[in-house]
N, C-alpha and C positions, 0 to 999 in steps of 0.2 A: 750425191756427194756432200753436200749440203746438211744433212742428216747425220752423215756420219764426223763431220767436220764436228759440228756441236757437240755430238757425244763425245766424240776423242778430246775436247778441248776440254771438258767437266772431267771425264778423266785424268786427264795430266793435271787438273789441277789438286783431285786427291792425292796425286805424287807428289806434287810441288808442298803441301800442307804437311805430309807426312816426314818427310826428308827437312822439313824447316825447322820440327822437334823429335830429331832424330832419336832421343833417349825415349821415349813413350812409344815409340816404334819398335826399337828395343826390349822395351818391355813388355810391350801385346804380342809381339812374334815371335820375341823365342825368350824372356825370362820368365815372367807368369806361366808359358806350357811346360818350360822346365819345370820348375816349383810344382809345379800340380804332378806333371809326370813323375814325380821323384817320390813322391806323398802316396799317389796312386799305385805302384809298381813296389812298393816297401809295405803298404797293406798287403796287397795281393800278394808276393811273394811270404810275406805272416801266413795268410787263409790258406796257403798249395802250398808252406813247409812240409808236410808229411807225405808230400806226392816224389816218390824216388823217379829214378831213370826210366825204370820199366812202368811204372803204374800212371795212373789217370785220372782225370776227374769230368765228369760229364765227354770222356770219349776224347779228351784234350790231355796235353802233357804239360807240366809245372813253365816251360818255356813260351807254351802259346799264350796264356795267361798273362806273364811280366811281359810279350811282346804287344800283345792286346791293353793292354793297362799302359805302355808305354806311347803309342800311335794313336791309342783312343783322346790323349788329354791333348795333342796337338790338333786332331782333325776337329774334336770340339771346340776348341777354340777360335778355329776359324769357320767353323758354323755358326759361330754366335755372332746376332747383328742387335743387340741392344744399343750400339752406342747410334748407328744412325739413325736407330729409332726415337729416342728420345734426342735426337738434333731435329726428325721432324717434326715431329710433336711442339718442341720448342717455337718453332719456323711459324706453326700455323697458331698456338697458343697466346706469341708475343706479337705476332703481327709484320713477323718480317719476311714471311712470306711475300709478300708484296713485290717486294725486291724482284724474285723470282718469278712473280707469275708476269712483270714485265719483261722478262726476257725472251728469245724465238726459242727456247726449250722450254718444256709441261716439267713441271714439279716431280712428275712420274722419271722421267728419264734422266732429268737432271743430277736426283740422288741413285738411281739405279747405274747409271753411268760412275757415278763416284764411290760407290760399296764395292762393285765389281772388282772395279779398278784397284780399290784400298785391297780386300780380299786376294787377289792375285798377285801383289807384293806381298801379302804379309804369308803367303802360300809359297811363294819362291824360298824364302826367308823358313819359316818354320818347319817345314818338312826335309831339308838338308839335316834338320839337328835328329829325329828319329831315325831317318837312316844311316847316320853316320853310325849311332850309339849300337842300333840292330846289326850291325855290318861289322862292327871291331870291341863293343864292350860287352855285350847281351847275345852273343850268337842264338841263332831259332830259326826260328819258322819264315821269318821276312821275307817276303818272294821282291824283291827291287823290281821287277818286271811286269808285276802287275799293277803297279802305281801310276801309269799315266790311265789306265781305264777307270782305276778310283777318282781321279781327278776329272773326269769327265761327268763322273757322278754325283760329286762335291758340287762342282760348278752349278749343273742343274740343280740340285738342290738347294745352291744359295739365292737362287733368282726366285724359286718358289717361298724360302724363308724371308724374301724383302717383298714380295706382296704380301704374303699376312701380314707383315708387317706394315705395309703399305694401308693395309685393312683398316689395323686400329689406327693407324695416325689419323684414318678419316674420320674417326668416331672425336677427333678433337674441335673439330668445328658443331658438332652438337653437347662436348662434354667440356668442364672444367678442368679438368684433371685426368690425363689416360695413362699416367705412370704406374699407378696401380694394376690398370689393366696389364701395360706392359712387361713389369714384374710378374704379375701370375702368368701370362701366356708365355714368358722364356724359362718360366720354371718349369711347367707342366713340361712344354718340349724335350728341356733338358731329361725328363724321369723318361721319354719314350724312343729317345735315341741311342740308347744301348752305349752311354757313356756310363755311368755307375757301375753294370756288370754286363757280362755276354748276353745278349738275349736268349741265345740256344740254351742257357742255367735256367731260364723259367718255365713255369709249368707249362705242357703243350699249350692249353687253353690260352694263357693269354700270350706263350711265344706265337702263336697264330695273328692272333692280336694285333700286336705289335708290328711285324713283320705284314701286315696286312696294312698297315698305316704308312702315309709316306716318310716320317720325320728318321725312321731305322734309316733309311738314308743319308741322316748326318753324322753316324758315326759306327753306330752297329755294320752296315753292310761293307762302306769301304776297307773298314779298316779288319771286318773278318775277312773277307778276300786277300789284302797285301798279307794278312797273317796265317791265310792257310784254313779259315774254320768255316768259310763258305765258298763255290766256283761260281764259275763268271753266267753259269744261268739265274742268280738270284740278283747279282748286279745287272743284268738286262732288265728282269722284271721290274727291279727298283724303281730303273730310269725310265723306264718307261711308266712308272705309274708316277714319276715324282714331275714328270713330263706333262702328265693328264691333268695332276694337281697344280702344275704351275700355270698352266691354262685357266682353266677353272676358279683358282683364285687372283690369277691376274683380269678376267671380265670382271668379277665380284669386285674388285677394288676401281677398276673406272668406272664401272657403272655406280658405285658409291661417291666417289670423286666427283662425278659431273651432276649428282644431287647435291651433292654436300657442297660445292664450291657457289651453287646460285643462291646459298643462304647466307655466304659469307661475307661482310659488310665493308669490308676491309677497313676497319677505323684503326688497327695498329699502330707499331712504326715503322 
């Protein structure tokens, strides 16, 4: 009980943070995915203008496309964890880490308690505004029904995208600087998540690829499910591999953690 007491109490206090600048909230949750969704869904409907009623494009109709362009700019958005990552980064760089590694919660569970927590509000919040719009202004493909299984996927997927991320924060107790790292490893992500275009648009070779990695999980696989362009055997397989991966990079990151913390001097503030 003890256990969960601490985590639930780091969690509320990512509520209580979030709710106290209630406009930044605002804008991470639903006016930035607007804005992007708006951007993205007015190219893509440009590139599938010549796609009529009957015809297709890669096996898809001009509606999966704006529905896909539409779900993908929200679901990415809430895959993205750059911001707690450089608050850790910051924590163990300035030295105030300290703070925290005297309290009865590990540095690990402290901020994993607090993403979860921030993500699942901003996941309550964001995804009301895609379906409303798939539902009454964009009729398609949107299956509503199969959104809590996407969200099951999301979830696991975001525990695995806050160990890697967990990874490089630890590379801050040997390095000076890991923003750079941070920046290239949320870019890269971003090009493999099937935010940009549908994965199924690229060539077999590397849709194999891709869909072979676990990161299609933050965008490519949920959101071609709630849209119709993959079934629920590839979101099994997903979760199940983004499951393997979350394991596996979550040892990777305490076993670097408990090297990395006995070199740390703690002379901060």
């Amino acid at each position: 009980m003890s256990f969960w007491r601490r985590n639930l109490a780091a969690a509320r206090l990512a509520w209580i943070q979030q709710f106290e600048y209630r406009f930044n909230l605002f804008v991470d949750a639903i006016l930035q995915p607007v804005l992007t969704a708006t951007v993205e869904v007015a190219l893509w409907y440009a590139m599938v203008s010549g796609i009529g009623d009957g015809d297709s494009l890669g096996g898809f109709s001009r509606a999966h496309y704006l529905h896909y362009a539409l779900w993908a700019a929200f679901v990415a958005r809430i895959g993205a964890n750059w911001m707690y990552e450089f608050r850790m980064g910051e924590e163990i760089q300035s030295g105030t880490i300290n703070v925290i590694l005297t309290r009865p919660l590990s540095f690990y569970q402290f901020y994993l308690s607090q993403f979860m927590s921030y993500k699942v509000l901003t996941s309550m919040l964001s995804l009301t505004v895609p379906a409303m719009i798939a539902s009454f202004l964009i009729p398609g493909p949107t299956d509503l029904s199969r959104l809590p299984m996407a969200c099951v996927l999301i979830l696991a997927y975001l525990i695995m995208a806050y160990n890697i991320s967990f990874i490089v924060v630890c590379g801050g107790f040997h390095l000076n600087r890991i923003s750079s790292i941070t920046t290239a490893k949320n870019i890269a992500i971003w090009c493999f998540t099937g935010e940009l275009f549908p994965i199924d648009l690229a060539p077999l070779a590397v849709k194999n690829i891709l869909l072979n990695l676990p990161f299609s999980a933050g965008v490519y696989v949920p959101v071609g499910y709630i849209t119709g362009r993959c079934g629920a055997d590839l979101v099994l397989r997903s979760l199940l591999m983004v499951l393997v991966w979350a394991g596996i990079t979550g040892l990777i990151g305490q076993l670097l953690w408990s090297f990395s913390i006995k070199r740390y001097s703690g002379t901060g503030a």
